[in-house]
N, C-alpha and C positions, 0 to 999 in steps of 0.2 A: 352602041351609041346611046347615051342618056336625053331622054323623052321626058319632057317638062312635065307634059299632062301627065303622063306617067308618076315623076315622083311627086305631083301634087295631089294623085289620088291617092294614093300610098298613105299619105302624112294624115290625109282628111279620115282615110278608112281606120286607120292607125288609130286615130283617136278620138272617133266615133265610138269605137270596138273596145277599148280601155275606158270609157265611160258608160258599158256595158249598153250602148242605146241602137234601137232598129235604123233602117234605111229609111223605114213612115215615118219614127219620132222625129228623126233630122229631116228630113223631107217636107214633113210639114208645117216645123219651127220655121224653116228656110223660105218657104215658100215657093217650091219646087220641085215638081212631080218627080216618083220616088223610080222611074224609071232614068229621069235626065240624072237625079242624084247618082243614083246605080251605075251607068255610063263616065258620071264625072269620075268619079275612085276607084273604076278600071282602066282608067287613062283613054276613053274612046272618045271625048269630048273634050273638047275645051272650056276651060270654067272662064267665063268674065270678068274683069276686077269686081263689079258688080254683086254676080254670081258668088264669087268669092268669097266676097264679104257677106252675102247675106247668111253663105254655109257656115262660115268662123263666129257671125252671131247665135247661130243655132246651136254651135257645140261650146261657145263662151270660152273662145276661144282670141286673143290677138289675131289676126291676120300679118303681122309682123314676125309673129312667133311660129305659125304654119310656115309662110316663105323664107323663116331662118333656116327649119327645118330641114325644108327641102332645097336649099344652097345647102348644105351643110354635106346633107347626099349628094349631091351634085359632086360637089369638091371631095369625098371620097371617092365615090364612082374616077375624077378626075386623077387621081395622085395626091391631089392636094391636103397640106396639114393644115387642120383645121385649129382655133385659137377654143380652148377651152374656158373663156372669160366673155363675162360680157361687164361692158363700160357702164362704171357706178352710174352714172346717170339715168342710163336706160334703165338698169335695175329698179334707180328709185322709180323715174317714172309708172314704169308697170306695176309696182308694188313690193313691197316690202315682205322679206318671210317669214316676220312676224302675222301681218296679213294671209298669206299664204296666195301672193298674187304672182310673181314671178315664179316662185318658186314651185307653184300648184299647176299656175298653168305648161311649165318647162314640161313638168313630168307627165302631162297629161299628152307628149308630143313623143314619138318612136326613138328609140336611140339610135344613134348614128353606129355604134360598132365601134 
């Protein structure tokens, strides 16, 4: 059975770890003791939409782009085929890869397989 908290810590630890940053760096950008942080990214806590957000600011990250992420796992975990596009809009909105906005923060997020 797929466990939400579960792949939402996955994604967060994922790319916490590929931005080579500690539990305390993000912990205390976040504003969130580095034990709750630690609980959240092994799925033993529930993160807040709140919470959430205040972690995806810490790692400068979307919070659109973390919950794509983890739909994304999800819908493998599920069977399901996943669309390898995202809609020019969204693209522009987030930023251009000339910027390195979408495209920086995409990478900055675990691959799906």
């Amino acid at each position: 059975m797929v466990v939400l908290r579960r792949e939402i810590g996955d994604v967060l630890r994922d790319a916490r770890q590929r931005q080579g940053r500690t539990l305390r760096e993000v912990s205390s950008a976040a504003r969130v003791s580095l034990g709750y942080l630690s609980e959240v990214e092994r799925g033993q806590k529930e993160a807040s939409s709140e919470l959430l957000h205040s972690i995806c600011e810490a790692l400068d990250l979307p919070m659109s782009l973390v919950l794509r992420e983890v739909s994304d796992r999800i819908a493998v975990a599920e069977g399901l085929l996943i669309p390898d596009t995202v809609p020019a809009e969204l693209a522009a909105s987030v930023g251009s890869a000339a910027d390195g906005g979408w495209a920086r923060a995409r990478a900055e997020l675990a691959s799906v397989g």
